[in-house]
C-alpha positions as CSV (number, residue, x, y, z in Angstrom):
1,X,0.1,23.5,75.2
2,X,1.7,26.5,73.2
3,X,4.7,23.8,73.1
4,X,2.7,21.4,71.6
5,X,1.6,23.4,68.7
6,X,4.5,24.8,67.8
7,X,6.0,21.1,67.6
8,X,3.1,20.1,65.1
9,X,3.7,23.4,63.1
10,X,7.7,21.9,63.0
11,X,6.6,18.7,62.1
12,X,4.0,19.2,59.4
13,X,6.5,21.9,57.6
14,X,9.4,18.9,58.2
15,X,7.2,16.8,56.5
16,X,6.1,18.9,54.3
17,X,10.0,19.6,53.1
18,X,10.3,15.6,53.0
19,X,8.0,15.3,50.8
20,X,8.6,17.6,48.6
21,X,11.9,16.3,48.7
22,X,11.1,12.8,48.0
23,X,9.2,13.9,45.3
24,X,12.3,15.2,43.4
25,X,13.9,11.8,44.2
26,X,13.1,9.5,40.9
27,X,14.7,5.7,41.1
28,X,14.9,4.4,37.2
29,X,16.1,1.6,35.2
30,X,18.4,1.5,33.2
31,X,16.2,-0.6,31.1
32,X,13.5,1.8,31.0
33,X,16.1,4.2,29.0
34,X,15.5,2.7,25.7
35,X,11.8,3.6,25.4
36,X,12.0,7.2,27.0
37,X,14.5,8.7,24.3
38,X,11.5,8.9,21.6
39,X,8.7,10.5,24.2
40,X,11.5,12.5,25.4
41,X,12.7,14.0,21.5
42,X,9.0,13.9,20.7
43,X,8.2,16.3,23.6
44,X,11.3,18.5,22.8
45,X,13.3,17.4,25.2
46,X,16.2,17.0,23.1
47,X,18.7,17.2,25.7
48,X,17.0,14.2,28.0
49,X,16.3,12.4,25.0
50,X,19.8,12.1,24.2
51,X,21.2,11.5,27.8
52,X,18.4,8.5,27.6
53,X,19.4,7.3,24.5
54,X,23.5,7.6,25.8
55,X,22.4,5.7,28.5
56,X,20.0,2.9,26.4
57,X,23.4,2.6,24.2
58,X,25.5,1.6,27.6
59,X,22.4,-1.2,28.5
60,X,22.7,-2.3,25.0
61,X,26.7,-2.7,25.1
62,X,27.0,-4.6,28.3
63,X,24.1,-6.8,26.8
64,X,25.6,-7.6,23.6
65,X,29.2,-8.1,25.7
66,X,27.4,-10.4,28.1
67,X,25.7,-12.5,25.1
68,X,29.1,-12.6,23.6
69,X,30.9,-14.1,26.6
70,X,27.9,-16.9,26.2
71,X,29.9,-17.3,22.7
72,X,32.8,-18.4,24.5
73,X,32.0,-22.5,24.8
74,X,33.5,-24.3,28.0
75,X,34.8,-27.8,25.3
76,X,35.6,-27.1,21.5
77,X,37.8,-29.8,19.7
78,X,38.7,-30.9,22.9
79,X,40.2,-28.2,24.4
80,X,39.1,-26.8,28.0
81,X,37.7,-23.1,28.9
82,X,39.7,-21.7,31.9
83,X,37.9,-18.5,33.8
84,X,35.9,-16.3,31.3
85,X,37.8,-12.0,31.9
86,X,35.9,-9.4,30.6
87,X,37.3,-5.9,31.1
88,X,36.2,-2.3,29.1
89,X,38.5,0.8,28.5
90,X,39.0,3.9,26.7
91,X,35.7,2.3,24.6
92,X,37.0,-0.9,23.9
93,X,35.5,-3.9,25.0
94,X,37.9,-7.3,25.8
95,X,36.5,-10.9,26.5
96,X,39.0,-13.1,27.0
97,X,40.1,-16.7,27.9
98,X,42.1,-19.4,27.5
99,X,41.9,-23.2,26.5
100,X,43.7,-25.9,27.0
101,X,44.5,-29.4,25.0
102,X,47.9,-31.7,25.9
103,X,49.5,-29.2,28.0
104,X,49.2,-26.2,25.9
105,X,47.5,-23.3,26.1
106,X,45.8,-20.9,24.0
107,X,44.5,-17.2,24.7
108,X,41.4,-16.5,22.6
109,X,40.4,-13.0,23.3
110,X,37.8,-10.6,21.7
111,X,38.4,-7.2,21.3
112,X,36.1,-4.5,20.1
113,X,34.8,-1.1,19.8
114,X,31.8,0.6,20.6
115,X,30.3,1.4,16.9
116,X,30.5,5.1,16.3
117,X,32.7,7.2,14.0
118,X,33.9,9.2,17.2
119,X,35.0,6.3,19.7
120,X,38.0,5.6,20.3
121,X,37.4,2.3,20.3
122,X,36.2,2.3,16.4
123,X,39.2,4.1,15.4
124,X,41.7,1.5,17.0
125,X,40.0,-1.4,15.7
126,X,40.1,0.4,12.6
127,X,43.8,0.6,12.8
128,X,44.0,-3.1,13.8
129,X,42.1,-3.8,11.0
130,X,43.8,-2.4,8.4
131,X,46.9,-4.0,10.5
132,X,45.5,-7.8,9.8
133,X,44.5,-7.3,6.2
134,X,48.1,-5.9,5.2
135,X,50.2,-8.6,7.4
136,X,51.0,-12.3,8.3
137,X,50.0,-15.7,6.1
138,X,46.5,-14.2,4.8
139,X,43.8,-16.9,6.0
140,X,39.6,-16.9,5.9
141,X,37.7,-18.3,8.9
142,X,34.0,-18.6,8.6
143,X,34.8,-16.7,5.8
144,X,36.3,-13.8,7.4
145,X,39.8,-12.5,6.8
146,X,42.1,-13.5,9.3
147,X,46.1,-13.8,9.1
148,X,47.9,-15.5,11.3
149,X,51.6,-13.6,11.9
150,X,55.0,-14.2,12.1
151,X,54.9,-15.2,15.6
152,X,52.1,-17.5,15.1
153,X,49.3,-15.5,16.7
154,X,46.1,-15.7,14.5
155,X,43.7,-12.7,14.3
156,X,40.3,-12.7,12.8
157,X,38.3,-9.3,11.5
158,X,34.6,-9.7,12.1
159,X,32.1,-7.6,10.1
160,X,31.8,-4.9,12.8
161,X,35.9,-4.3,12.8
162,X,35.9,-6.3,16.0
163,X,39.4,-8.7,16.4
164,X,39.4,-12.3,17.5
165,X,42.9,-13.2,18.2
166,X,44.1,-17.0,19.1
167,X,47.6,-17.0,20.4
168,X,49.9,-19.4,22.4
169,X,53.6,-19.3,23.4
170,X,54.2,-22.7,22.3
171,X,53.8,-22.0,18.7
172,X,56.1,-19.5,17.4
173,X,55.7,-19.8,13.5
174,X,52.8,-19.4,11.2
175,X,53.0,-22.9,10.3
176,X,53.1,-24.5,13.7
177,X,50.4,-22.7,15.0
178,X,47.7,-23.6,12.3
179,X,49.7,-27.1,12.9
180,X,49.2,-26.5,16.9
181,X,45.7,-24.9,17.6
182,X,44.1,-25.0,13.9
183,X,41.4,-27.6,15.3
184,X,40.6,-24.7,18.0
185,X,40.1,-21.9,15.5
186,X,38.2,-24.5,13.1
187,X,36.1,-25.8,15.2
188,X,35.4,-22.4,17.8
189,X,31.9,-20.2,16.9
190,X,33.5,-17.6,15.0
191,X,30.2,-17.0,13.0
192,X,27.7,-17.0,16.0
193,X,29.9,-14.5,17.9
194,X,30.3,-12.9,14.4
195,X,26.3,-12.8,14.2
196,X,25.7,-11.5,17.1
197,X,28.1,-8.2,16.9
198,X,27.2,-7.4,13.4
């Protein structure tokens, strides 16, 4: 009997231990960041606030990326989407695919960073920026500044510093490629995916 009890005693402290642990156990989503961060600052808890609000910026990123990749049509001007790559590092973002139209083939890729003064992804699209405006055969599309290089790649500057860049092997002057793969860069949704980022 004295066996028994003891055993009880073991198992309502185990479960009371469980519990307790289960009750520092808290499952979230990551969608649930965004409207914490102003309870949280509003409360004083400045420093969860701003992990929530690190957190909301991450849910927002890999949104707008996954909207953008919806940018990427599967037929423009007759040329054919291959497999859609999306890949993220050091802060920049990179969609990329490529197209094809009588046997060539174009690489359309966007490249971006995360908004904020300290990324390091803003400050080398900043650099590429300034590296499309002061180069190449200057060129609008949608009305953004492009310029499309010696080589015959074409990059585009969107409003947020992010680069759309068209490029293909078979092309290797300015003039050919406009001649080559203009229709593509005519006719592809520069201003929607522009929209969206800005």
């Amino acid at each position: 009997m004295q066996i028994s009890v003891t055993s009880r005693l073991c198992g309502i402290v185990l479960l009371g231990m469980i519990g307790s642990a289960h009750a520092q156990l808290e499952v979230t989503s990551s969608k649930d960041d965004c409207s914490q961060v102003e309870p949280l600052r509003k409360a004083g808890n400045l420093g969860e606030a701003r992990n929530k609000a690190v957190a909301c910026i991450d849910q927002l990123n890999q949104e707008l990326q996954a909207s953008t990749v919806k940018s990427f049509p599967t037929d423009v001007a007759g040329w054919k989407r291959g497999t859609i790559e999306q890949n993220q590092a050091l802060g920049v973002n990179n969609v990329s695919s490529t197209y094809v139209k009588n046997n060539h083939t174009v690489t359309v890729s966007l490249t971006g960073g995360n908004k904020g003064a300290g990324s390091v992804g803003g400050l080398l699209t900043g650099i590429a920026k300034f590296g499309v405006k002061s180069t190449g055969k200057q060129i609008k599309v949608a009305g953004l500044p492009g310029s499309v290089q010696a080589d015959g790649s074409v990059m585009v500057t969107l409003e947020d510093g992010s680069l759309l860049g068209f490029t293909c092997p078979d092309f290797r002057t300015a003039d050919d490629a406009l001649t080559g793969f203009g229709d593509l860069i005519n006719a592809f949704p520069v201003a929607d995916i522009n929209k969206r980022l800005k």
